[in-house]
N, C-alpha and C positions, 0 to 999 in steps of 0.2 A: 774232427773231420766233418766239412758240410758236403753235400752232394744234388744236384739240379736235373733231370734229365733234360737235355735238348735236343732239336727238331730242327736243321740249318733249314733253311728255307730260303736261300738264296742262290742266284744262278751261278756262282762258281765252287760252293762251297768251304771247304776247309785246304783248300792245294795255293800253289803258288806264292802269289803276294799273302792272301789275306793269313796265311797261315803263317807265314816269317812275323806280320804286324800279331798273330794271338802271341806265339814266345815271344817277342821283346816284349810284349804284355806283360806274360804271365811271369817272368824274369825278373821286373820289378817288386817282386813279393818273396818274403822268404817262405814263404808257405810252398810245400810239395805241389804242383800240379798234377793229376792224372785224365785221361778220357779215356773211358771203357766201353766199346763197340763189341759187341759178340763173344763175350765172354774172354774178350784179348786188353789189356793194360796198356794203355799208352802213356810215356812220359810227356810230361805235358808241356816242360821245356827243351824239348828235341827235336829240330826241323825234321830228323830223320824218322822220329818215331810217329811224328804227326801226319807227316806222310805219307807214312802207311799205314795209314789208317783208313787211307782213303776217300775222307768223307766227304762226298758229292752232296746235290742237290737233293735235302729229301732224308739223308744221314740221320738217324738217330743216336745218341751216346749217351752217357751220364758225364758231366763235369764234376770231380771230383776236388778239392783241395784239401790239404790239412797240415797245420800249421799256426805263427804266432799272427796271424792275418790274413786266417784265412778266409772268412767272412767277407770283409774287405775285396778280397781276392777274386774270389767266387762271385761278386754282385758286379765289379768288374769287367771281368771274362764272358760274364752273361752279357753285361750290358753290350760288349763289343759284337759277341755273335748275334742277340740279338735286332741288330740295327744290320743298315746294307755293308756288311764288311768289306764292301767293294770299296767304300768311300774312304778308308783310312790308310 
């Protein structure tokens, strides 16, 4: 299991569009996804669970994965929130 804290920093956050393009993401990998905001688990391949999670502008979580890629995975995921996830 690797694990990243991240900081969205972008003006929509983690809802809508950009958050369906992180699961078809994170869906590519057979590794577990999770994100953990406030001591609450999120699946990390579940539109449902991702959004509610809420995470807006400014959001803090931990990116979780763990798995046969996860690594992979995780470098990813970051990269994607990372950058303006508006543009994917």
């Amino acid at each position: 299991m690797v694990e990243k804290k991240v900081v969205l920093d972008n003006e929509i956050g983690l809802m809508g569009r950009p958050a369906a393009n992180f699961i078809q993401t994170a869906k590519k990998f057979l590794a577990d996804v999770y994100l953990e905001r406030d001591h609450k688990v999120f699946n990390g391949k579940s539109i449902m669970s991702v959004l509610s999670m809420g995470a807006g502008k400014g959001a803090k979580f931990i990116l979780r994965t763990d798995g046969p890629d996860e690594e992979e995975a995780l470098e990813t995921l970051l990269a994607y929130l990372n950058h303006d996830i508006t543009m994917y």
